[in-house]
N, C-alpha and C positions, 0 to 999 in steps of 0.2 A: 229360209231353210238353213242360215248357217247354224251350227253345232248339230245338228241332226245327223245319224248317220248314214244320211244318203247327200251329205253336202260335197262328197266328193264326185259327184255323179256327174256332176258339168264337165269334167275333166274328159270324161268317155263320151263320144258321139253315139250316144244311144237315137236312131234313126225312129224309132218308132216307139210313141208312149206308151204303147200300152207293153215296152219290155222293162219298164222302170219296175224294178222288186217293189212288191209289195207286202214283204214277211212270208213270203214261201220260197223255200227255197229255189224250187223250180217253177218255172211260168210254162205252161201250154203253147208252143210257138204254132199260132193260126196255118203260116204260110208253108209249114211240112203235112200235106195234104195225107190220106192215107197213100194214094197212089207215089210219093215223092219216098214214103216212108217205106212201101214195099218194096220199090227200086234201089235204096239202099242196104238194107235187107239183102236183097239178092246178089246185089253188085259185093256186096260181104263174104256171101257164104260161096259166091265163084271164085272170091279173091283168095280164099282159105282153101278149097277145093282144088286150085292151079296151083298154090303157093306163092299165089305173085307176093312181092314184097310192098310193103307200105301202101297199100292201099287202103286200110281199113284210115289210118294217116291221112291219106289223101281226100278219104270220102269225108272225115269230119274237118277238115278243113276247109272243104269244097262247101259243106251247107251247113260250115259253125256251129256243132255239135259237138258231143265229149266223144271219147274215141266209146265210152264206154259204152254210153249211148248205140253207139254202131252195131259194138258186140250183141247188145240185149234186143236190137233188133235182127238180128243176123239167127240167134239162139231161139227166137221167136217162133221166126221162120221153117225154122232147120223143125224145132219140135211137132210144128203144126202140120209141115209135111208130114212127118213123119207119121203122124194121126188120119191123114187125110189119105196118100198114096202107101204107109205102109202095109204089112200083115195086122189085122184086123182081131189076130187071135191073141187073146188075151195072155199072158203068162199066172202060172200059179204063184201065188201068196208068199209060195216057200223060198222063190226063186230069187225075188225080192229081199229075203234074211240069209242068205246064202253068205253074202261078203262078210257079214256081222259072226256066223258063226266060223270064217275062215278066220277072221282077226282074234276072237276067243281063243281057237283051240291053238294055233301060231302062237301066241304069247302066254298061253296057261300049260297046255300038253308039250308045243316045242320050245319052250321056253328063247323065241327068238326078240330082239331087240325089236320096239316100233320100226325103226329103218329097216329092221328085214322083214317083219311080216309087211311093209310097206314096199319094199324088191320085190319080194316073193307074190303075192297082191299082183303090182302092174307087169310080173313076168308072165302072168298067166291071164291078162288083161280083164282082174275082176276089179269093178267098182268100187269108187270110194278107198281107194287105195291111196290116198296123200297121207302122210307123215299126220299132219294134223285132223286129218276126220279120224282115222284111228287111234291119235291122240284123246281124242273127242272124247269118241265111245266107248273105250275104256275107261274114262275119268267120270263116266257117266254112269257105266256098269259098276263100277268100284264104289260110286254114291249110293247105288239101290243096295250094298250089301252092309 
């Protein structure tokens, strides 16, 4: 194995073979069960809902995980509830182009700077209001013309 690029692999106590990289990035870890993956999940979206601090920290450190890892299970959850427990009625079509046509007319009729119709956006808690999705969508809009 030496000059291969896994001949530094000795160095790590990798405890179990079947977590030696194989060319994918990421490996399936067997021993995070669904039920071990829901419970972090939740222990997330409590930890975010209290505000307790460092936990999300804690829980990937706890079952060696990316923190980010945590998030996307947390985000998961959070969505699937939301499909499962919340209002069942659907929103219109329109509701959904709503933010797209506040960032339009914000920067075309009031002629305001991305950073305000991005203040203006999260003062009024509409979506997709960062700096760079409006960045985005204007650079996108500006391509179709």
């Amino acid at each position: 194995m030496p000059g291969s690029k896994f001949s530094s692999l000795k160095s790590h106590n990798l405890k179990k073979p079947n977590m030696i990289p194989h060319g994918n990035k990421f490996v399936r870890r067997h021993d995070l069960t669904a039920s071990l993956r829901l419970y972090i999940a939740f222990m997330a979206l409590t930890a975010r809902a209290m505000g307790t601090w460092g936990k999300i920290t804690e829980l990937s450190r706890q079952f060696m995980i990316s923190r980010t890892f945590v998030y996307m299970l947390a985000n998961t959850l959070h969505e699937t509830s939301l499909t499962v427990f919340g209002d069942n009625v659907s929103k219109p079509a329109i509701v959904e182009e709503l933010p797209y046509h506040y960032m339009l007319s914000l920067r075309l009729e009031g002629r305001c700077s991305i950073e305000a119709v991005s203040t203006i956006m999260k003062r009024f808690e509409i979506p997709n209001a960062s700096i760079g999705s409006i960045s985005q969508y204007l650079q996108h809009v500006g391509s179709l013309l």
